[in-house]
C-alpha positions in Angstrom: 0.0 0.0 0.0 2.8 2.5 0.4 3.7 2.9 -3.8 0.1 3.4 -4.0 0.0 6.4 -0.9 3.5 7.9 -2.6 1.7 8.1 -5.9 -2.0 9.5 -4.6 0.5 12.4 -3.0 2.5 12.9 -5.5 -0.9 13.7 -7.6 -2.1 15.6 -4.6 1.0 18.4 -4.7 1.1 18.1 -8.4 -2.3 19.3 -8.7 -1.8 21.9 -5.3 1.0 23.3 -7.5 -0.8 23.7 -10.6 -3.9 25.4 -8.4 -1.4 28.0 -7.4 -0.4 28.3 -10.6 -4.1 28.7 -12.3 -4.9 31.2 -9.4 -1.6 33.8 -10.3 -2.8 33.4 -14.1 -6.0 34.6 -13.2 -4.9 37.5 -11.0 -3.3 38.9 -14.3 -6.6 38.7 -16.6 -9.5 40.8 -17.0 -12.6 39.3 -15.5 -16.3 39.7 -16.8 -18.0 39.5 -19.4 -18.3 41.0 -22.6 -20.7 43.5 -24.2 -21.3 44.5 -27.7 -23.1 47.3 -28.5 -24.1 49.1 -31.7 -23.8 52.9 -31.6 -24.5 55.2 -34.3 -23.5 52.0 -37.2 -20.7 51.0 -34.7 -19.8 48.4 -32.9 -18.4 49.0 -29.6 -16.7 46.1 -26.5 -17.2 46.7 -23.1 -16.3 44.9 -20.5 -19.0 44.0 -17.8 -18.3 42.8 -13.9 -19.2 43.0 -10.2 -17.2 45.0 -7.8 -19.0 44.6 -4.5 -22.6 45.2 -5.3 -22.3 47.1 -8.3 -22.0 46.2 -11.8 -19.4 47.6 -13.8 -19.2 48.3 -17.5 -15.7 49.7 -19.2 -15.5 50.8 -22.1 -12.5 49.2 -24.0 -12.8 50.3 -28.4 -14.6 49.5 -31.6 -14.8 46.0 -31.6 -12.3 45.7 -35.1 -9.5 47.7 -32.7 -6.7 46.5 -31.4 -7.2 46.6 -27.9 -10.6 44.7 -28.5 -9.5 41.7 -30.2 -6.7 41.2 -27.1 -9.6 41.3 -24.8 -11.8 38.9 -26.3 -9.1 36.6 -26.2 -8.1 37.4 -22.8 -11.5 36.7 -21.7 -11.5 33.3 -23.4 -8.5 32.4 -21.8 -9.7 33.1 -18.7 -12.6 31.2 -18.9 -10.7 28.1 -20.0 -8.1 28.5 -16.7 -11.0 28.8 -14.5 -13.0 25.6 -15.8 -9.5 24.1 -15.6 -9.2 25.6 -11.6 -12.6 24.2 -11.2 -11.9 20.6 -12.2 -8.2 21.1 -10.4 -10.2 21.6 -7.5 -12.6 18.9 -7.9 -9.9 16.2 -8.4 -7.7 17.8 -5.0 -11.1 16.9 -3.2 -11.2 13.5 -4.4 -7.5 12.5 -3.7 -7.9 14.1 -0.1 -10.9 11.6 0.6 -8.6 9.0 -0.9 -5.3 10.0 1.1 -7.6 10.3 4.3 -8.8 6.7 4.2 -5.5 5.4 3.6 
């Protein structure tokens, strides 16, 4: 039984260090959501999210800019690391139920 208890914590900090990892990456990426909205014939990006109680909107461009196109894809990213997180999270659970029986 003790290959199989060096292996389950192995996993366990593996996944504890890639937690900490996923949680700096978010830190450095926008949260929210993202608006469109047409103005005038134009299309404009804002970015929509909670601070406390209220609910935020920033404006960031035209939605062909620049700046609007590195947003969308920030936003995508950070949706990805937090579904990521979350199942990071789900598996530490599981292993710690395992480890604990052991």
């Amino acid at each position: 039984m003790g290959i199989i208890s060096d292996i389950l914590k192995d996993e366990y900090e593996r996944l504890k260090a890639l937690e900490i990892q996923y949680a700096r990456q978010l830190k450095e990426l926008p949260k929210g959501s993202l608006s469109r909205r047409n103005r005038s014939g134009n299309r404009y990006l804002y970015l929509v999210y909670r601070q406390g109680k209220k609910v935020i909107t920033k404006y960031i461009g035209r939605l062909d800019s620049d700046l609007s196109r590195a947003t969308i894809l920030q936003v995508k990213k950070r949706k990805q690391i937090e579904n990521k997180l979350r199942q990071v999270k789900r598996d530490l659970n599981e292993l710690s139920k395992s480890i604990k029986r052991k």
